[in-house]
N, C-alpha and C positions, 0 to 999 in steps of 0.2 A: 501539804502544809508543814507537817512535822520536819519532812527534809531540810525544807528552808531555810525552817529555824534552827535545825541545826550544825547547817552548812556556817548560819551567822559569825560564830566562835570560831570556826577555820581562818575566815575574811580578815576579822577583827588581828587576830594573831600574827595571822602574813600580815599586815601595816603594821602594827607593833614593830615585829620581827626586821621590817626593811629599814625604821627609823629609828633604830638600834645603829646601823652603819652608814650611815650619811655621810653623800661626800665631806670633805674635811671644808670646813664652812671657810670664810674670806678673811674673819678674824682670828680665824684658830692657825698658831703659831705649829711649821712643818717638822715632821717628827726627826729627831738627830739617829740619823744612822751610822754604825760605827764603822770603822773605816776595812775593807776589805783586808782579812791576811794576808800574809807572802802565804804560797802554795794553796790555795784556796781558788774558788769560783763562788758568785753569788746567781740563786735564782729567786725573781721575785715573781707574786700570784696575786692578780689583778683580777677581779671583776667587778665590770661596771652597775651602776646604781639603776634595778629598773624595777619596776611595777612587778612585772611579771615574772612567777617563780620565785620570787623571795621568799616566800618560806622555804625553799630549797635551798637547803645548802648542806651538802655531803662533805665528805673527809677529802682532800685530798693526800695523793700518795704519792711519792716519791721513791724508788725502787722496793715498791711493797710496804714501807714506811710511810704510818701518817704525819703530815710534816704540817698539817692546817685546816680550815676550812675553805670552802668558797664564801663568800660573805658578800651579797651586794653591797657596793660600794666602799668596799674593802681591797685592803692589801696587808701583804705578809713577805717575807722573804727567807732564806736558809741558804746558808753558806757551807759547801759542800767541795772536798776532793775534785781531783781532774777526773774524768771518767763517761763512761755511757749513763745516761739516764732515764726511765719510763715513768712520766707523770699521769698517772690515773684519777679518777673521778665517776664511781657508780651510783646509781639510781636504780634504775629499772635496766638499764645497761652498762654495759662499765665504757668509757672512753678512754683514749690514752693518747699521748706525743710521745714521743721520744727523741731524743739530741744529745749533741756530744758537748762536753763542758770542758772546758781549761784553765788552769790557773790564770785568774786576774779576770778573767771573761766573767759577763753578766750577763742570763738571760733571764727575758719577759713570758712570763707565760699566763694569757689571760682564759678565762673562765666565762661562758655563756649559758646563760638556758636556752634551751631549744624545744618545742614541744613532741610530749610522747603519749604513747595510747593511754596512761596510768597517771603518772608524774612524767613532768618534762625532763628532758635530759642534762646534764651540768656537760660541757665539750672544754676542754682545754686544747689551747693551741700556742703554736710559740710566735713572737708578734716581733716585729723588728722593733729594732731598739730606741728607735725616736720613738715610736708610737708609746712603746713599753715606760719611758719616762715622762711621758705629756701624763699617761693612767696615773701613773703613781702619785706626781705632783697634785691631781684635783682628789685623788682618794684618800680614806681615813686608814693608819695603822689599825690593824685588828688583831696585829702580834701571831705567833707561831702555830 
């Protein structure tokens, strides 16, 4: 019985937690993003809005750098150098993508949970680029 009850406050807090990042609703006006630099690359970090594993939400990384969270229902973006990049995300494991970025280039890199023995796992992956702007349009800024 004690369990239970006090698994309740875990429950409670994951809903909280997910309705904190709600997709960006039908009246809420789309956030101005500013316009890419010369000599730059943009990556933006999608994950979509689910039930499950919202209370999860790790740091993501970007060459060892945290550059965010995952946030269901959320997005963020970072404008980086041409170069090699390793986007990470740990829990109970660490996951990672890696890709090559070039000036003016945008990449999408979305974030899942997946279940694990303890806590589920956050996966990043890189998504092509229609998919990558359909997420962003229905998701909320949740900034850097």
């Amino acid at each position: 019985m004690g369990s239970k009850v006090g698994a309740l406050p875990l429950v409670v807090a994951g809903f909280l937690l997910a309705s904190c990042a709600s997709p960006r609703g039908i009246d809420e006006a789309p956030v101005q993003i500013p316009a890419l630099k010369a000599g730059l690359g943009r990556v933006y970090f999608t994950r979509p809005s689910e039930l499950t594993g919202a209370a999860i939400q790790p740091e993501i990384r970007m060459n060892n750098q945290v550059v965010g969270r995952s946030v269901p229902g959320g997005f963020s973006y970072v404008d980086r150098p041409p170069g090699r990049y390793a986007v990470t995300t740990a829990t109970e494991v660490e996951n990672a993508v890696t890709f090559q970025l070039a000036a003016g280039e945008t990449k999408y890199i979305k974030t899942r949970v997946t279940p694990g023995i303890l806590v589920g796992h956050v996966t990043p992956t890189l998504e092509f680029p229609e998919q990558g702007q359909s997420d962003v349009s229905r998701l909320r800024y949740v900034g850097p």
